[in-house]
C-alpha positions in Angstrom: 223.0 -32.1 89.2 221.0 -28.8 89.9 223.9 -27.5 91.7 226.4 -27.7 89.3 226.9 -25.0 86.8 225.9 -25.7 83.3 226.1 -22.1 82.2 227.7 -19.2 82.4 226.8 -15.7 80.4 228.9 -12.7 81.0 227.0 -9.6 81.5 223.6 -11.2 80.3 225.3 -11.4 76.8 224.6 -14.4 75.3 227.2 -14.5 72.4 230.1 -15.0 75.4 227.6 -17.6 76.6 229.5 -20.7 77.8 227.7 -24.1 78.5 228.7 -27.4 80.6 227.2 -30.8 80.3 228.3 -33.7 82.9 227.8 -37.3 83.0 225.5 -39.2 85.9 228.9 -39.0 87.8 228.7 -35.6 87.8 232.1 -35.7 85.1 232.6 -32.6 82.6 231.5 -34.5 79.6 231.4 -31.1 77.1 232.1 -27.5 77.2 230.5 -25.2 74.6 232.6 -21.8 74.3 232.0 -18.7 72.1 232.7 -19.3 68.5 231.0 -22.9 68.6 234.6 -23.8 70.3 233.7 -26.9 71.7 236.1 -29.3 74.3 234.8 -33.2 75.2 235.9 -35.2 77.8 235.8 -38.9 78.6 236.4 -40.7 81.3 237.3 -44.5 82.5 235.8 -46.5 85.2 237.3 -45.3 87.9 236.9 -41.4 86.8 240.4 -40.8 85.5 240.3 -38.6 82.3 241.2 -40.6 78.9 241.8 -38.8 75.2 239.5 -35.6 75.0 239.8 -32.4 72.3 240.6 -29.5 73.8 239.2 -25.9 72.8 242.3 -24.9 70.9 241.9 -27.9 68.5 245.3 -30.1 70.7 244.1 -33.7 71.3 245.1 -34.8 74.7 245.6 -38.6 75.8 246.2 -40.0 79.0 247.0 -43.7 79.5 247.3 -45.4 83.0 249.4 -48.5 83.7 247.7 -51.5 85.6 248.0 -50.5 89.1 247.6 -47.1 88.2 251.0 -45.9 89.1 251.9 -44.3 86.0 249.9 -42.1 84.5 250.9 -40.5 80.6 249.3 -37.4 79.2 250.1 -36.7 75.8 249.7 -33.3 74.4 249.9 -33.2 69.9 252.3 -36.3 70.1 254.7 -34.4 72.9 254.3 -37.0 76.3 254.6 -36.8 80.2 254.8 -39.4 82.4 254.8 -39.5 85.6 255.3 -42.6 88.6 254.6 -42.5 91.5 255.2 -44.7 94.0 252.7 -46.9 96.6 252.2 -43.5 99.1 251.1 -41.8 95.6 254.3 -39.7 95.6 255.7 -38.6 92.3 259.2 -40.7 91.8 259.9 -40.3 88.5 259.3 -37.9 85.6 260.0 -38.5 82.3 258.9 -36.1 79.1 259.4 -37.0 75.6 258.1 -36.8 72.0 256.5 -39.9 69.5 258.2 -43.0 71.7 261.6 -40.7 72.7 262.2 -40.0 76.0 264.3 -36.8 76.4 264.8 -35.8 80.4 264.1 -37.4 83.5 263.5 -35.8 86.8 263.8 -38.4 90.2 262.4 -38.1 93.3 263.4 -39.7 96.3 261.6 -39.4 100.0 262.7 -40.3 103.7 260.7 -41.0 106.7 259.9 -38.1 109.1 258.2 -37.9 112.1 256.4 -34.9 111.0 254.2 -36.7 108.0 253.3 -40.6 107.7 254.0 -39.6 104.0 257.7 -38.9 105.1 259.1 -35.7 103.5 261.5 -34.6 99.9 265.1 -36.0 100.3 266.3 -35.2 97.1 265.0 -34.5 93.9 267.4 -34.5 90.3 268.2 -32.1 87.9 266.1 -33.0 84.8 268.9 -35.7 82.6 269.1 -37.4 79.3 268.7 -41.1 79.4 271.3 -43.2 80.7 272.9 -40.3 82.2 273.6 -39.7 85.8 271.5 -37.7 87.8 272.7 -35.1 90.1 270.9 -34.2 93.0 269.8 -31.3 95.3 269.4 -32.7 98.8 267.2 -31.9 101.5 267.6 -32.2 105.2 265.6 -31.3 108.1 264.9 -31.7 111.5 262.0 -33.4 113.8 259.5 -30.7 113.3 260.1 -31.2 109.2 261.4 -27.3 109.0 264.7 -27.7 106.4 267.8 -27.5 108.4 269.9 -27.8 105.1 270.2 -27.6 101.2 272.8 -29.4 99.4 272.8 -27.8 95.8 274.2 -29.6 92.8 277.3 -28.0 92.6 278.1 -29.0 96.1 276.9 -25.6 98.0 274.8 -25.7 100.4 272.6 -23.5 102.4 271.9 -24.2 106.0 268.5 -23.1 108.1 269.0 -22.6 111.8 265.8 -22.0 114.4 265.4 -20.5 117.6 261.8 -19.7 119.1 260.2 -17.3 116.1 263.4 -17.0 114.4 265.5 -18.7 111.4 269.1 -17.9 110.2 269.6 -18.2 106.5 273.4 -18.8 105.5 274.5 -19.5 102.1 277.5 -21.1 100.5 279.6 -17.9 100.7 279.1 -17.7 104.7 276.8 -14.5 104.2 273.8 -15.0 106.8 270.5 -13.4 107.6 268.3 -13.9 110.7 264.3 -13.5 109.8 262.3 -12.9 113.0 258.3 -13.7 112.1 255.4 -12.6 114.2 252.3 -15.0 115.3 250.9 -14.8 111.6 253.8 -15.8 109.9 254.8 -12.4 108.7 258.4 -11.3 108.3 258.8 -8.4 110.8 262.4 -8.2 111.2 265.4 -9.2 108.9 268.7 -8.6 110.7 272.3 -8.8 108.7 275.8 -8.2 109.5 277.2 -4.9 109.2 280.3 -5.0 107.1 282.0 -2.1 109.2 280.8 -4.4 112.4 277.7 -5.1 114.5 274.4 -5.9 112.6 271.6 -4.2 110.3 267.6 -4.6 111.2 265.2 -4.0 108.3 261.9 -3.6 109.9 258.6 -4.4 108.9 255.0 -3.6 109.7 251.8 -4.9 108.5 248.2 -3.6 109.2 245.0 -5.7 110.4 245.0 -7.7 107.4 248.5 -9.0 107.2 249.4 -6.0 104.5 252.3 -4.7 104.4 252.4 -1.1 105.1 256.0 0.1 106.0 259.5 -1.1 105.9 262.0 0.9 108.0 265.8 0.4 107.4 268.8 2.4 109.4 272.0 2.2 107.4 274.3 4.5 109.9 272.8 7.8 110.8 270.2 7.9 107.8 266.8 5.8 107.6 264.9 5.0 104.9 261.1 4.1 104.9 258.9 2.8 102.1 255.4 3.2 103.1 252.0 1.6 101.3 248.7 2.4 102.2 245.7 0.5 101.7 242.0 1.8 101.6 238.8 -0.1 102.9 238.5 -2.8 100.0 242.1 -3.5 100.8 243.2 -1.9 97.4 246.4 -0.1 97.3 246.0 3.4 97.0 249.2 5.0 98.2 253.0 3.7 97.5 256.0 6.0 98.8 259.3 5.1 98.0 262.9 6.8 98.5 263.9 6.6 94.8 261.0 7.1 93.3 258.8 9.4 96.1 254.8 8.7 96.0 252.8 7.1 93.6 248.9 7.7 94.0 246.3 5.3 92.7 242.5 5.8 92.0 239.6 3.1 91.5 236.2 3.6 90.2 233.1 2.7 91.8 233.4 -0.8 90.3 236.7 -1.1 91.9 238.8 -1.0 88.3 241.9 1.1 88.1 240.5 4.4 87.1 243.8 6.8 87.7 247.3 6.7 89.2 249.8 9.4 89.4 253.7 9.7 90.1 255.6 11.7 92.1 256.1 13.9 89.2 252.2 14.8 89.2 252.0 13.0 85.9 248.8 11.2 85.9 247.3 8.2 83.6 243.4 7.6 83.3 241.8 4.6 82.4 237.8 4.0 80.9 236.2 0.9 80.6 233.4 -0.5 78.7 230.3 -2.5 80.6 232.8 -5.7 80.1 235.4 -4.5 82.4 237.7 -3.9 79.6 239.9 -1.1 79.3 239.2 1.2 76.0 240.8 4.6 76.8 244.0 5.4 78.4 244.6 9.3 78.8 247.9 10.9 80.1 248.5 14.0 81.4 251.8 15.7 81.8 250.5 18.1 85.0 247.3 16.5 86.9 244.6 19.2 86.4 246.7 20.1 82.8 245.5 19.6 79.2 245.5 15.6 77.7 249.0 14.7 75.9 246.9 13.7 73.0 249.8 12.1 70.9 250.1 9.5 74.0 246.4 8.6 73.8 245.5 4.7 73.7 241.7 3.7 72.0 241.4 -0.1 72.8 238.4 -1.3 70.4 237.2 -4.5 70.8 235.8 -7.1 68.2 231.5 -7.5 68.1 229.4 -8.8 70.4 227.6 -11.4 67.9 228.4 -13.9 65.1 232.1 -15.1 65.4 232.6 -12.7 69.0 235.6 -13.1 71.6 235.5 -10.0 72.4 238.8 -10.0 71.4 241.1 -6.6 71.3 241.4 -6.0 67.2 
């Protein structure tokens, strides 16, 4: 029990101050919020939740059937439930209000050598009762990658592979072939040329799988949109061709303090010991006078009696 948080205060203030209590089963039994907002939680035998208020004053229920396959959580008289079948797989979803049920979503799975759980096969389009589902359809091949999509409407996309490569084509015949490195990364997206031959789009990550350029030839001309990224991984550069650079500044607590366009208009931001933004400042020229009428003041509601700390 010692491990387990049973509070939290925000900045050492003590009228955000949020308390836990568990059971002996180490269940959420109570949580205390701001504003003696208060949320309890019960629990049946075998640890599955059962009716609790919530902090926002909705009473949610949750009632289980005898061999536990379908489970109903009811939020302020509007229902969900959901069975599932003996592998624990959702089958069937129905959602409703008082006793009404008004749409139904089905599930259906295969076997597949690539799960003991087999994989999707189709799943419905959400339908009224006593209506007749219609389906998207899923195929794929030993390795469970999708090899096809049949839509609901009867078009279908199809997935082809080859080493670290997949071709996309759609209904309409239009293709693209991704090419991925050893992280999964998209480095090369390659499309047909409508005058003949093909298109590459290329792309290049840093260390850290971020993306910091994306080169694309269209004929003679090339255009690149470059990011860069500084130590903390935070974005601090972003060049684009119809836009040109956009420059972005953090403080020493790693909030947004500044960012500034290709125009050299530039936007400040203050913030108070809560992290929350209270001033926002823009300047037409960086290094000109404020554009006062543009001036944002954020203030904030008290930090005692009946506090959120919400913006007034």
């Amino acid at each position: 029990m010692s491990s387990l948080p049973t509070k939290t205060t925000p900045n050492a203030e003590t009228a955000l101050e949020r308390s836990m209590v568990y059971n002996t089963l180490l269940d959420v039994t109570k949580v205390n919020s701001p504003n003696a907002v208060q949320q309890d939680s019960t629990y049946d035998t075998v640890h599955r939740p059962t009716p609790a208020e919530m902090e926002a004053g909705a009473t949610v229920s949750y009632a289980y059937s005898a061999d536990g396959r379908v489970t109903t959580a009811t939020v302020n008289g509007k229902f969900t439930r959901t069975t599932t079948d003996g592998l624990g797989r959702s089958v069937k979803v129905e959602k409703g209000h008082g006793s009404t049920v008004v749409s139904i979503v089905d599930s259906e799975y295969a076997a597949c050598a690539c799960s003991p759980v087999g994989k999707l096969k189709r799943v419905s389009r959400p339908y009224a009762p006593g209506g007749t589902p219609v389906w998207t359809t899923y195929t794929w091949d030993s390795l469970g990658r999708t090899t096809r999509v049949d839509g609901t409407s009867g078009q279908f996309t199809t997935y082809e592979y080859a080493g670290n490569t997949v071709k996309v084509t759609d209904a309409a015949g239009k293709w693209k072939t991704y090419t991925l490195d050893a992280a999964g990364n998209i480095v090369k997206v390659t499309e047909p040329n409508p005058a003949g031959g093909a298109w590459d789009t290329l792309h290049t990550y840093n260390g850290l799988n971020q993306l910091t350029q994306v080169s694309m030839t269209r004929g003679a001309a090339t255009q690149l949109r470059t990011w860069v990224f500084d130590a903390n991984q935070k974005l601090v550069s972003e060049t684009l061709p119809e836009s040109g650079t956009r420059t972005i500044g953090y403080d020493s607590a790693g909030r947004l303090a500044w960012k500034k366009d290709a125009k050299n208009q530039k936007v400040t931001l203050e913030y108070d010991s809560y992290d929350r933004v209270t001033l926002v400042k823009r300047y037409p020229v960086d290094g000109g006078a404020e554009d006062a009428v543009q001036r944002m003041t954020m203030v904030y509601d008290g930090t005692t009696g009946n506090t959120k700390g919400r913006l007034k």
